[in-house]
C-alpha positions as CSV (number, residue, x, y, z in Angstrom):
1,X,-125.0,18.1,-32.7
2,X,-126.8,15.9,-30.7
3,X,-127.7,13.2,-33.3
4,X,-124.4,13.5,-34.1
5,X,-122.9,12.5,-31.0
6,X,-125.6,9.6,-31.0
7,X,-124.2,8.3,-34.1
8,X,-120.6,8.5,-33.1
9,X,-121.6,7.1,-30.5
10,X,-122.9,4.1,-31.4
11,X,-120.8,3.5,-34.3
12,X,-118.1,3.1,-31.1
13,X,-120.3,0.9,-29.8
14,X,-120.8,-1.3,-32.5
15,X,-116.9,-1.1,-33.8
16,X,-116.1,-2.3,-29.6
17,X,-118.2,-5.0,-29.5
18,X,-117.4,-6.1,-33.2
19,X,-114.0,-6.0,-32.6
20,X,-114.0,-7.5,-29.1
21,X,-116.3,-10.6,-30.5
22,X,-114.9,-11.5,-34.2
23,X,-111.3,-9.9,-35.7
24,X,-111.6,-7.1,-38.4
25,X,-109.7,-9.1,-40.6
26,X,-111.9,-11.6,-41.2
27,X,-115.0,-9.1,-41.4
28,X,-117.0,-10.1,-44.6
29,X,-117.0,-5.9,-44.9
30,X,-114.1,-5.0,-46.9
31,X,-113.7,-1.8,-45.4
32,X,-113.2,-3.4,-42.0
33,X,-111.0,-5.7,-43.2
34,X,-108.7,-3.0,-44.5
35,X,-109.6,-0.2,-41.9
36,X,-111.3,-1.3,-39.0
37,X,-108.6,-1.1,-36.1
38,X,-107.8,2.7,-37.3
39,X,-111.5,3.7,-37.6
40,X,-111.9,2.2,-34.1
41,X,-109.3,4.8,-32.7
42,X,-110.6,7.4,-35.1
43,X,-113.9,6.9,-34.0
44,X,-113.3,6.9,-30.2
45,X,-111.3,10.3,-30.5
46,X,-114.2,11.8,-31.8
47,X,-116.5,10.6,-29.0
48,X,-114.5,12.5,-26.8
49,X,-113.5,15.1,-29.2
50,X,-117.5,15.5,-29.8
51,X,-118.0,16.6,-25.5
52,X,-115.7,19.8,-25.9
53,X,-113.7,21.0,-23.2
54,X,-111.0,23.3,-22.8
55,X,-108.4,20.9,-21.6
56,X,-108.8,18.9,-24.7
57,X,-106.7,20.8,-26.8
58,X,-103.9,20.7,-24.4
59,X,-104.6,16.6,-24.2
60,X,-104.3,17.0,-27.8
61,X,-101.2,18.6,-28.2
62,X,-99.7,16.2,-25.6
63,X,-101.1,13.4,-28.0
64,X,-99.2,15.2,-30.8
65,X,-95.8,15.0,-28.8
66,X,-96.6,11.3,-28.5
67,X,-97.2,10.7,-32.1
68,X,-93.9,12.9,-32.9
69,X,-92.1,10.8,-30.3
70,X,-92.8,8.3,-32.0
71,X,-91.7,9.0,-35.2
72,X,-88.4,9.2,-33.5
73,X,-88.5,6.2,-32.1
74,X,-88.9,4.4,-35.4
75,X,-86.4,6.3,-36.9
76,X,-83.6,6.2,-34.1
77,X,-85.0,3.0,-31.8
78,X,-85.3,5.7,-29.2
79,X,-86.8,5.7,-26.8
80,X,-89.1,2.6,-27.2
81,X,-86.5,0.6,-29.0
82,X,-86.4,-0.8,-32.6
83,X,-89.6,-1.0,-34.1
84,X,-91.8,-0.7,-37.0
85,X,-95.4,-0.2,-37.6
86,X,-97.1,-2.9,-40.4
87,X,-99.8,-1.6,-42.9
88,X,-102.9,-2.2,-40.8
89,X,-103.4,1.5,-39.3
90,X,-103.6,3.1,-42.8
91,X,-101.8,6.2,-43.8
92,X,-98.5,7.1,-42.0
93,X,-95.9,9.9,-41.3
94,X,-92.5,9.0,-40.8
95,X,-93.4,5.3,-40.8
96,X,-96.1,6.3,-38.0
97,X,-99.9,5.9,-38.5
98,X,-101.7,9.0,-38.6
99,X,-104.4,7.1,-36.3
100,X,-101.4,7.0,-33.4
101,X,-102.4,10.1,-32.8
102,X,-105.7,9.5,-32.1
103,X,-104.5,6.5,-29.4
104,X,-102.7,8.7,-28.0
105,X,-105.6,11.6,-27.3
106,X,-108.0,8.4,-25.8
107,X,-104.8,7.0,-23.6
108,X,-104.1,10.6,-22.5
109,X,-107.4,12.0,-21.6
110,X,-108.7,8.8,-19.7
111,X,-105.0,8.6,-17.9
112,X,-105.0,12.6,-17.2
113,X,-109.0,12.5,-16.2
114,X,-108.5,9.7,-13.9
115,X,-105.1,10.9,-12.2
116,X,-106.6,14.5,-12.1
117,X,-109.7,13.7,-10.0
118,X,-107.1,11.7,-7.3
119,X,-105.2,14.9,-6.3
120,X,-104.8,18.4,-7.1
121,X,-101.4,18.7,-7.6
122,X,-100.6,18.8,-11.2
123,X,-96.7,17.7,-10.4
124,X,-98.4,14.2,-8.9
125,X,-101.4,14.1,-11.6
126,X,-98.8,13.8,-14.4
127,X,-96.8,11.0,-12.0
128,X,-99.6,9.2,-11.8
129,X,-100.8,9.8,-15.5
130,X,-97.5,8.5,-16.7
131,X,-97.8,5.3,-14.1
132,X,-100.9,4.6,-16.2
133,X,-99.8,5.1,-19.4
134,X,-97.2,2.1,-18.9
135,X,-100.2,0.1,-17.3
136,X,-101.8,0.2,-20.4
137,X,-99.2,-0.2,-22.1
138,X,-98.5,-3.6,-20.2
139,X,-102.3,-4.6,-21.6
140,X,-102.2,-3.2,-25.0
141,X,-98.5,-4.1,-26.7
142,X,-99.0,-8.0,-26.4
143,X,-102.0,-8.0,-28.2
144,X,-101.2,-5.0,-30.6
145,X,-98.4,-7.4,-31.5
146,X,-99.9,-11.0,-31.4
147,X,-103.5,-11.1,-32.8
148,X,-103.9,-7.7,-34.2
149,X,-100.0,-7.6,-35.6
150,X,-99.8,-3.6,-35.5
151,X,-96.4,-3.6,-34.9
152,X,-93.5,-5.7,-34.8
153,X,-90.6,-5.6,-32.5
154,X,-86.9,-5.7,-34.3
155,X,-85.4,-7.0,-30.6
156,X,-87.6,-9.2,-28.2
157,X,-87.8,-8.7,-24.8
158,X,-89.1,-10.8,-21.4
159,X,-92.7,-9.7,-21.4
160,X,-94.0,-10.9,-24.3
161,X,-91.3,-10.6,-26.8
162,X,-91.3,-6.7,-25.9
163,X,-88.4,-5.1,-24.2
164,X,-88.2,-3.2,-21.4
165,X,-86.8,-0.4,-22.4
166,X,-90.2,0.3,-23.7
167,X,-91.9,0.8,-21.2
168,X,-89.3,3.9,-19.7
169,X,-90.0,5.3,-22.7
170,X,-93.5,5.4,-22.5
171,X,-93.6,6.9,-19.1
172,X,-91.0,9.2,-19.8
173,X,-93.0,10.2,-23.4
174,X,-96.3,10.3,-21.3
175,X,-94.8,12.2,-18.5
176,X,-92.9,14.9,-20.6
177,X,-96.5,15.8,-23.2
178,X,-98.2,16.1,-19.8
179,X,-96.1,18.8,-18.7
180,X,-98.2,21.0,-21.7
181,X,-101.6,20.1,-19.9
182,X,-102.1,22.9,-17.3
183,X,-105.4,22.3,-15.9
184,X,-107.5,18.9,-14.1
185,X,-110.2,17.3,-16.7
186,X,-113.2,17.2,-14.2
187,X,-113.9,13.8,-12.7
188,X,-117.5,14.6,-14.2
189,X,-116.4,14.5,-18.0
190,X,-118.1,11.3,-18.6
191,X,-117.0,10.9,-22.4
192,X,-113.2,10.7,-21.5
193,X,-113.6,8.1,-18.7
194,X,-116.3,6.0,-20.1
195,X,-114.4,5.4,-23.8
196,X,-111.4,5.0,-21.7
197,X,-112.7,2.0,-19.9
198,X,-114.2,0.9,-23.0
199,X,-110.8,0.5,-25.2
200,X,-109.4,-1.4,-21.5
201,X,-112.4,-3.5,-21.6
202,X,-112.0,-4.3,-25.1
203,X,-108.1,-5.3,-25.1
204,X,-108.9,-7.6,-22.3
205,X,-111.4,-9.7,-23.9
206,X,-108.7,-9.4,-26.7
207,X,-106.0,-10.6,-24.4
208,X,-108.4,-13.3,-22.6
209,X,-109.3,-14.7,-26.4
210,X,-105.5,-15.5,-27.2
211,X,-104.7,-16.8,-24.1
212,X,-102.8,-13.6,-22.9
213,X,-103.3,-14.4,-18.8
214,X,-101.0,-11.8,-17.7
215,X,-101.7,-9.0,-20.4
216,X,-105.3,-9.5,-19.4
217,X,-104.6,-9.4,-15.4
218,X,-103.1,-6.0,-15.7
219,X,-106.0,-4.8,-17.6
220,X,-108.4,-6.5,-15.3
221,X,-106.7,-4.7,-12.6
222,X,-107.1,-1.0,-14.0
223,X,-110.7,-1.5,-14.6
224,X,-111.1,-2.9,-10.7
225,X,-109.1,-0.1,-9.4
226,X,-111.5,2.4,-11.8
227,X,-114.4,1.2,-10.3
228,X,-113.0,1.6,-6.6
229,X,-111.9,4.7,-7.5
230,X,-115.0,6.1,-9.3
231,X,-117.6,4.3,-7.4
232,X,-120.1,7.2,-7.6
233,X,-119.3,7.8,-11.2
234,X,-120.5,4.2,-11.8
235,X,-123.4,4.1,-9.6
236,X,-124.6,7.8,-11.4
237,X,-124.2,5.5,-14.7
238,X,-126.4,2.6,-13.8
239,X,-128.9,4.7,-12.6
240,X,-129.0,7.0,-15.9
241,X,-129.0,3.9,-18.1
242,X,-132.4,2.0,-15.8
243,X,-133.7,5.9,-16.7
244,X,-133.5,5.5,-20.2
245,X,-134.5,2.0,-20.7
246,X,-138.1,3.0,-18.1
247,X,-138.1,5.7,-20.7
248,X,-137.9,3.1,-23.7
249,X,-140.2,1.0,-22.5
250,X,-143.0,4.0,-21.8
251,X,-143.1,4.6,-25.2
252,X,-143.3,1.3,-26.6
């Protein structure tokens, strides 16, 4: 298991990077050109996924509602408004890609980990979750729609071509598949928070790259307020990875 979770690992790693650096498609790998985005969102599910925890399946059922949600929305144009998915995130139910789901788990977890560890009533944990879903949100549907053209919007709105209504739907969504998750992820589960601020990281160099100023503030934002937040989290990091690279350099 643990070569496994190495492997995962730094295939996340090297999808992030890739990604954040060049575009998938125009990867001289076919398979990246045809699959990379939803391999990227497979894979860092399973990072997470592959650090087992209770609450996880209750995240993941909450990720399900958001995926079914969304199904709906495509369908009706509620509540998101009018939209529709192109071919880029593979296989699909109900004009959804399967690989939503796994967005949804990574949003989730990081959202409900975060928002968890700041209080302990779940009532304000889910308020706050939901606040941070639509922060995202705010970072990820400009360049989901420019560069990486996931989806297309049938109405435009003032932020970037996407309308508002959007955004109440994804904090109503967010705050309704919460209501299933009965229990705090500890501030201590590393692989939720560390992927987390990963995918922000990477939609902000995203965002910076194409000129998306204000996509890229909000985004900028989260990951300042994470590291105020989480301080000791981050300074227990550092010092694990000067540990491993001492450790690398005694055996060479």
């Amino acid at each position: 298991m643990k070569h496994i979770r190495r492997g995962i690992a730094g295939l996340f790693i090297l999808l992030l990077v890739g990604g954040a650096l060049t575009s998938s498609q125009t990867s001289d790998i076919m398979f990246l050109r045809r699959y990379g985005e939803m391999l990227f969102l497979w894979v860092a599910a399973a990072v997470i996924a592959l650090f087992p925890h209770r609450v996880l399946v209750q995240l993941l059922g909450a990720a399900l509602i958001g995926f079914a949600s969304e199904i709906i929305g495509v369908r009706y144009g509620v509540p998101y408004g009018a939209y529709h998915y192109t071919p880029t995130l593979g296989a699909s139910v109900g004009g959804v890609p399967l690989a939503m789901v796994a967005a949804w788990f990574v949003l989730l977890s990081y959202a409900w980990q975060r928002a968890s560890g700041l209080t302990r009533s779940l009532w304000t944990a889910r308020l706050l979750a939901a606040l941070l879903m639509v922060a995202f949100d705010l970072l990820i549907d400009p360049v989901a729609i420019g560069p990486m053209k996931l989806w297309v919007w049938q109405e435009s709105g003032p932020y970037y071509g996407v309308p508002l209504v959007n955004f109440f739907g994804w904090f109503a969504v967010s705050y309704v598949s919460l209501l299933f998750v009965r229990a705090p992820l500890p501030s201590d589960y590393r692989a939720a928070h560390l992927v987390g601020v990963a995918v922000l990281t990477f939609f902000v160099v995203l965002a910076l790259r194409n000129g998306l100023l204000a996509a890229a503030s909000v985004g900028a934002v989260l990951i300042g307020v994470d590291v105020l937040c989480s301080w000791r989290c981050w300074q227990q990091y550092f010092a694990a990875a000067v540990k491993r690279v001492e450790l690398l350099l005694r055996l060479r």
